[in-house]
C-alpha positions in Angstrom: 0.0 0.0 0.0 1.0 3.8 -0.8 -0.7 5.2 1.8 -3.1 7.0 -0.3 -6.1 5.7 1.6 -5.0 8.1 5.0 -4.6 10.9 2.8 -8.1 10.5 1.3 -9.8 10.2 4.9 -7.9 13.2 6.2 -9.2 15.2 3.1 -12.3 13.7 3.6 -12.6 14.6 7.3 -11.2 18.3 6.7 -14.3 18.8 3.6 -16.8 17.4 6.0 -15.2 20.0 8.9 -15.4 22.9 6.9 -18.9 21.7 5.4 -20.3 22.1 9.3 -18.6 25.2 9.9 -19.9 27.0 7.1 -23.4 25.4 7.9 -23.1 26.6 11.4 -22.4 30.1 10.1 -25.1 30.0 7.8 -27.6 29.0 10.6 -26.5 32.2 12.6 -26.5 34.2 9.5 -30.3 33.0 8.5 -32.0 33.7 12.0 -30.6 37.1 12.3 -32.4 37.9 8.4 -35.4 35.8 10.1 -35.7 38.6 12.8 -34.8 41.5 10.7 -37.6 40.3 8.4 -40.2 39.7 11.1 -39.6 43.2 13.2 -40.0 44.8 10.1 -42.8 43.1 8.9 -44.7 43.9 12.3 -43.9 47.9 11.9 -45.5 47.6 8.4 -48.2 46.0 10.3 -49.1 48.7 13.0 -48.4 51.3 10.1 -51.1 49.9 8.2 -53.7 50.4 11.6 -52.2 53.7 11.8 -55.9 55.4 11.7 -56.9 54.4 15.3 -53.9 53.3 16.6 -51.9 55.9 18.8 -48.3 55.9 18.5 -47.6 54.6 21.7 -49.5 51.6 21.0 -47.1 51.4 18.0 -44.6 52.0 19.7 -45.2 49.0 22.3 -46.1 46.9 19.7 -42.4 47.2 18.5 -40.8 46.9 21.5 -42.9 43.9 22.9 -41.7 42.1 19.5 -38.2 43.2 19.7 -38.2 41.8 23.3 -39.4 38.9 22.4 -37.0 38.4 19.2 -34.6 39.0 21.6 -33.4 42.1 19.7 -30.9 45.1 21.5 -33.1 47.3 23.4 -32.6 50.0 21.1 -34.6 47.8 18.3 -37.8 48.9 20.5 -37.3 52.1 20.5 -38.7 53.0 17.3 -39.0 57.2 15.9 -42.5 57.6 14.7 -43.3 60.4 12.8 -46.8 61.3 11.3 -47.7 64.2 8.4 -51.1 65.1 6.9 -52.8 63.5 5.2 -53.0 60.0 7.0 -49.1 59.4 6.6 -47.0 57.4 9.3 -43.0 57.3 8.7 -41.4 54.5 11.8 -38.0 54.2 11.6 -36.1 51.8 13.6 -32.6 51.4 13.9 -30.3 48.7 15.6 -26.9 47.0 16.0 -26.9 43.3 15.0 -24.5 41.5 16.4 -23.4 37.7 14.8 -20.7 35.6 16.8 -19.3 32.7 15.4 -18.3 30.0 18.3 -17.6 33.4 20.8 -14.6 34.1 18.9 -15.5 36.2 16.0 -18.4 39.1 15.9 -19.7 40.9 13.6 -21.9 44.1 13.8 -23.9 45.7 11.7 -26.5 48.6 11.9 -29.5 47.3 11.0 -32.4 50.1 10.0 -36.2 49.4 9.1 -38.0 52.3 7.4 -41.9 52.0 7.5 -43.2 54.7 5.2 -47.1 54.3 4.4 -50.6 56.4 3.6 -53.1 54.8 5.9 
């Protein structure tokens, strides 16, 4: 024998290492877009009731689902801004923070801009 079977397992072993760690990454990666998507998707909500909702009903309607996202506090703190006629503007703005087995993090200002006629 050549030996050729050891080097094959070790390459083997090192695609099937790097396969997991880019899965792993990509796992992180996705549920961060997953609650991007869904806080912005529940400002777009409360902007579309903006007729009889009051902005601080808004406005804890944002925080409660940043909360329970699990979001920086600042995520439920969202700027509300209304202009005739029947116009609502929510803008909410974040840091998103992704860390990769506690070793590597990456941050990135995250900002959701709600602009609707109701």
């Amino acid at each position: 024998m050549s030996g050729q079977s050891g080097a094959s397992r070790v390459g083997c072993l090192l695609a099937i290492l790097i396969l997991v760690l880019v899965g792993y990454g990509a796992v992180q990666f996705v549920g961060k877009e997953i609650d991007y998507q869904t806080l912005r998707s529940e400002a777009q909500d409360l902007a579309r009731q903006a007729l009889d909702t009051p902005d601080q009903t808004i406005r804890e309607g944002i925080q409660n689902e940043a909360s329970r996202l699990e979001l920086p506090v600042s995520a439920g703190h969202p700027t509300i801004r209304r202009t005739p006629p029947n116009h609502i503007q929510i803008t909410i703005q974040y840091p998103d923070s992704l860390t990769l087995f506690h070793r590597w993090y990456w941050v990135r200002q995250r900002r959701i801009e709600v602009d609707l006629t109701y």
